[in-house]
C-alpha positions in Angstrom: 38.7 96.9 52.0 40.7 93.9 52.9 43.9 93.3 51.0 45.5 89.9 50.9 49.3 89.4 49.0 48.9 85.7 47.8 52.5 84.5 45.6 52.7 82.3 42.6 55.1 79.9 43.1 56.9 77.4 40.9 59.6 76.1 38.6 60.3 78.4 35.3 57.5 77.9 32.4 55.3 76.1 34.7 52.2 78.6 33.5 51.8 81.2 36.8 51.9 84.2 34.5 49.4 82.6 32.1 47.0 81.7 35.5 47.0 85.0 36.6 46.2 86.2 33.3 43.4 83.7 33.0 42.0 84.6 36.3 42.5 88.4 36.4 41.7 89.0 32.7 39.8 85.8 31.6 42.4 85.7 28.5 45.4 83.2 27.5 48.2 84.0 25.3 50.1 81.0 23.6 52.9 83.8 23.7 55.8 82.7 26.2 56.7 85.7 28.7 59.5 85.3 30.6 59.0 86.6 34.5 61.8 88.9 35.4 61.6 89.3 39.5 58.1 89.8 39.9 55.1 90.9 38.4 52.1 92.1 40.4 48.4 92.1 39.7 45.1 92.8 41.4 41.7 91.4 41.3 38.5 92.5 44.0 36.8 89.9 44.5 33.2 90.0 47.1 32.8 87.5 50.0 29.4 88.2 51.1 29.5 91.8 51.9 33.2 92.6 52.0 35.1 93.0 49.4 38.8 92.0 49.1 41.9 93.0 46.9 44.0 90.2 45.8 46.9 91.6 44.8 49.0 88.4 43.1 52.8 88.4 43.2 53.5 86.2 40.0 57.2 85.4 40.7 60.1 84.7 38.2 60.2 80.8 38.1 62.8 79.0 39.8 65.5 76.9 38.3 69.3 75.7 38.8 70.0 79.0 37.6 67.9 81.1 39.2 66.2 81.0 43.0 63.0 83.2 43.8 63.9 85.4 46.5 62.9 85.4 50.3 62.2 88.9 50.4 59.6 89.0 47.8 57.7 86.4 50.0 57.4 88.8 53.0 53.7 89.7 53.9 52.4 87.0 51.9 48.9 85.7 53.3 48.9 82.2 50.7 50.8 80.8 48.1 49.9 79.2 44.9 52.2 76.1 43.9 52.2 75.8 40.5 53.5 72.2 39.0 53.7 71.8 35.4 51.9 68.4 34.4 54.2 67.6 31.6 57.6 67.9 33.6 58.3 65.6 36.6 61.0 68.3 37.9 58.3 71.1 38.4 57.3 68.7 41.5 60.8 68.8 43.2 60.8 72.4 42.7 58.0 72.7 44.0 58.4 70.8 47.3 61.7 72.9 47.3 59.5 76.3 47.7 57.1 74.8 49.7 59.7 73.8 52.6 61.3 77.4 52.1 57.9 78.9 52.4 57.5 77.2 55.7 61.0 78.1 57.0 60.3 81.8 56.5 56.6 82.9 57.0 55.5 79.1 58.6 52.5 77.0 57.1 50.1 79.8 55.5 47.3 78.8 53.3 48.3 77.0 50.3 46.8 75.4 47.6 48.9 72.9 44.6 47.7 73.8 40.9 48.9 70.8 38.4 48.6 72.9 35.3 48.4 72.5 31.8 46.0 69.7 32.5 44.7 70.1 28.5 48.3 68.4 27.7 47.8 65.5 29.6 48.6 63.4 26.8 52.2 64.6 26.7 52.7 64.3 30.8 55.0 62.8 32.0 54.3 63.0 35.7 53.6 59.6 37.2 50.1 59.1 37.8 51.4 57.7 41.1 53.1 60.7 42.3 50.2 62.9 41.2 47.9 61.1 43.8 50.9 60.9 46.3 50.4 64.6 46.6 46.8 65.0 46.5 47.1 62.7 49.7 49.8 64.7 51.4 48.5 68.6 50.6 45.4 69.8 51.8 44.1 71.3 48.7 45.2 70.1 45.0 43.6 71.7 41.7 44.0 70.3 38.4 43.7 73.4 36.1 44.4 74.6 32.9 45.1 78.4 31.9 44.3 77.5 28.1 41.0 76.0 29.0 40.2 77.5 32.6 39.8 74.8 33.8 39.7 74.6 37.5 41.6 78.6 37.2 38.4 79.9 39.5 38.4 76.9 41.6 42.3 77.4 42.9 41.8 80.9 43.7 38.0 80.3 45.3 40.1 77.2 47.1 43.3 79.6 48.6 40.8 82.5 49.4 38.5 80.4 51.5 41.7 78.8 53.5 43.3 82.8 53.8 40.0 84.1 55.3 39.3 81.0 57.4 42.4 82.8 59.4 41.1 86.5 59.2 
């Protein structure tokens, strides 16, 4: 059994809880949940013959207040960037975790969710910016915890960049 610690990463309220939730247990909650350090889930998934434990560190979202800490990124084999497509902001956070991601464990897999996709009549995000980053990260899901959209698709995306390595 291989076992791979990928970390959800992004501002506060950006929906990592509720993509974990969708992905793990294929439910949504219109219930808010604060994240409180971290929380940690697991989901086996098969490639071909092996199987593999993804266990997800879904980490308390980061703000002016508040600034996810390095040691819960130890060990990690990928991180998720989670942007929220209604607030501009969630992209500097963002880039902000990305850079300090780097700094600490160098460029691991990583794959950009813009989330909340099914409000994308209340985004705010330039459309400009959003393909500004598509052009400048290797992989960039549009998804949506409410809908599922593209939920499978990110994870499918990180897995195959984490065991391109292993």
């Amino acid at each position: 059994m291989i076992k791979k610690k990928i970390c959800m990463l992004g501002a506060f309220a950006v929906g990592k809880t509720s993509l974990v939730q969708r992905y793990v247990n294929s439910i949504f909650s219109d219930r808010y949940q604060t994240t409180v350090g971290v929380k940690i889930d697991k989901k086996t998934i098969c490639i071909g013959t092996r199987k593999l434990d993804l266990i997800l560190w879904d980490l308390n979202g980061e703000d002016e207040f508040q600034e996810v800490r390095v040691s819960y990124l130890r060990g990690a084999s990928g991180c998720l960037y989670v942007i929220d497509g209604t607030r501009t902001a969630t992209v500097t956070t963002v880039l902000k975790l990305e850079k300090r991601v780097i700094e600490n464990l160098g460029n691991i897999p990583s794959v950009f969710a813009l989330n909340k996709i099914d409000l994308s009549d209340q985004g705010e995000i330039d459309t400009q910016l959003i393909a500004q980053l598509e052009d400048n990260r290797g992989e960039f899901v549009r998804t949506s915890a409410k809908t599922g959209q593209g939920v499978e698709t990110v994870f499918q995306r990180l897995v195959q960049q984490i065991m391109a390595e292993h």
